[in-house]
N, C-alpha and C positions, 0 to 999 in steps of 0.2 A: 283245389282252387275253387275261390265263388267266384261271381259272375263279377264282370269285370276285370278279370285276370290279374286280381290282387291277391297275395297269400293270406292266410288264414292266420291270424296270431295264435302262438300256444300260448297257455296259463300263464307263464311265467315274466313273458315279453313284455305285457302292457305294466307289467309293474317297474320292469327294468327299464321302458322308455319314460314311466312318469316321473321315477327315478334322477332319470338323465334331464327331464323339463324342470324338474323343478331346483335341479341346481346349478340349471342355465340362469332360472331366474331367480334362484339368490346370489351368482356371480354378479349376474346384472346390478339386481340394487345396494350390493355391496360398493360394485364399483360407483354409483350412482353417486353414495355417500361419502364415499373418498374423494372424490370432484368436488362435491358440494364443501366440503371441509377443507381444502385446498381453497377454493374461490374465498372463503370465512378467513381462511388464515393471512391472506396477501390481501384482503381489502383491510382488513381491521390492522396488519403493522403494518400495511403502504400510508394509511391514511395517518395511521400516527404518529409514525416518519415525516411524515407531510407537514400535518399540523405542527412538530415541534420545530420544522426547519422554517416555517411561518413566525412560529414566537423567536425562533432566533432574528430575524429579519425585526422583527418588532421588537426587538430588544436592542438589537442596535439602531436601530431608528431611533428607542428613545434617549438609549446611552450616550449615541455619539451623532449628534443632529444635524454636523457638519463635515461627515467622514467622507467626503466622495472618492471616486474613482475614475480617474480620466484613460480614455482609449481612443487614439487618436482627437480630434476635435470634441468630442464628446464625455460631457463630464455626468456621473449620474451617483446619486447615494447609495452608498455600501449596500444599504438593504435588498437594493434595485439586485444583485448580481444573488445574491441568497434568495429572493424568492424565484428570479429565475432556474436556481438549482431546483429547490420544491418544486415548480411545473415539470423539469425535465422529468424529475423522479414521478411526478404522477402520471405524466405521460405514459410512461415506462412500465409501471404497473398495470395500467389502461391496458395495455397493447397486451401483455401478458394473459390478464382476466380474460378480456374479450375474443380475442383470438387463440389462446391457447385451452388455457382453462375451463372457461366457455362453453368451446365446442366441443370439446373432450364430452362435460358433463352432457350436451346436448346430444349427443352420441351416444351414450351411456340411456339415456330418456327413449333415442326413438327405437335403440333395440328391445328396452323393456316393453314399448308399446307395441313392437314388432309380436313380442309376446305373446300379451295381454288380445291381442289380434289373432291371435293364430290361436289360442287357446279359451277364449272368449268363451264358450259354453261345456268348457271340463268342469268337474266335479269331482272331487276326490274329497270322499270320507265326508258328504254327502255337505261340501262347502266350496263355493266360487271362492276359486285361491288369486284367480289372476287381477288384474286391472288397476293394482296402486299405480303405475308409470301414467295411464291415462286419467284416471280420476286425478291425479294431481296435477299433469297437463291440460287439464281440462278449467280447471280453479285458476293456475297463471299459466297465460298463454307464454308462449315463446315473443313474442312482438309485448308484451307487460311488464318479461324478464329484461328485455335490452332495454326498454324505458327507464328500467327502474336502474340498472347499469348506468346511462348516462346521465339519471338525474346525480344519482350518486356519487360519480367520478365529476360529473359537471359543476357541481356544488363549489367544491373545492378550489377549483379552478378558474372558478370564477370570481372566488375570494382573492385568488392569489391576480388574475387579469388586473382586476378594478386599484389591486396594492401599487401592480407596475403604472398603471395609466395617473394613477396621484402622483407617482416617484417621479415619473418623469417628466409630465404636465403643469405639477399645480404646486410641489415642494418646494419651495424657498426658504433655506434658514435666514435665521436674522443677521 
């Protein structure tokens, strides 16, 4: 024993433990990248989802310019009840990305940085292996990522708002 009453590694250990770091941290950025490609896959067919159930709405808007639909006292153009499905659906995606998928990947980010922290000044095979999780957290904050989440998810949404607020406001067929 040296001072400190820590054990002494044999030859063998430090190879076996860098071993075991460093396919904590390709777990990690594997798992990283499977987040990230999940978030990729549900934004790009949510949104396309979205947008076609938009042109359907606008297709029958031009189709049929006097189709409405009455529910109780209230009558409103076909289009009106189709782009409401499109918001629910981006909704629903929204809520998915952000809360689920999201956090996952951001979970995935603080353990890499967990890493990159604790191993900050290893050296193996005379190269700093650690610190992609933080140099990349470092480029887009976590508060640049949700921005850019709700401008993204907002966009859309507010195409479809301003569809409902004509529909029901300002339409008048002849």
């Amino acid at each position: 024993m040296n001072e400190g009453n820590i054990p002494e590694k044999k030859v063998g250990e430090e190879t076996e433990e860098v071993k075991i770091i460093l396919e904590e941290w390709k777990t990690v950025i594997k798992t990283q990248m499977h987040f990230n490609e999940m978030i990729m896959r549900a934004r790009t067919t949510g949104i396309s989802v979205v947008v076609a159930v938009y042109g359907a709405a606008a297709l029958a808007y031009g189709q049929y310019p006097a189709r409405f639909i009455t529910m109780g006292n209230v009558e409103f153009h076909v289009s009106t009840a189709i782009i409401i499905f499109g918001l629910l659906l981006l909704i629903g995606i929204f809520c998915i990305d952000r809360f689920y998928y999201f956090r996952l990947l951001l979970g995935a980010v603080e353990r890499g940085e967990e890493i990159d922290k604790a191993f900050n000044d290893r050296i193996i095979g005379g190269t700093k292996i650690f610190g992609l999780s933080t140099a990349i957290s470092n480029k887009v904050s976590r508060k640049r990522a949700t921005i850019c989440l709700v401008v993204f998810y907002g966009l859309p949404s507010l195409m479809g708002i301003i569809s409902l607020i004509y529909l029901a406001c300002y339409y008048c067929p002849n």
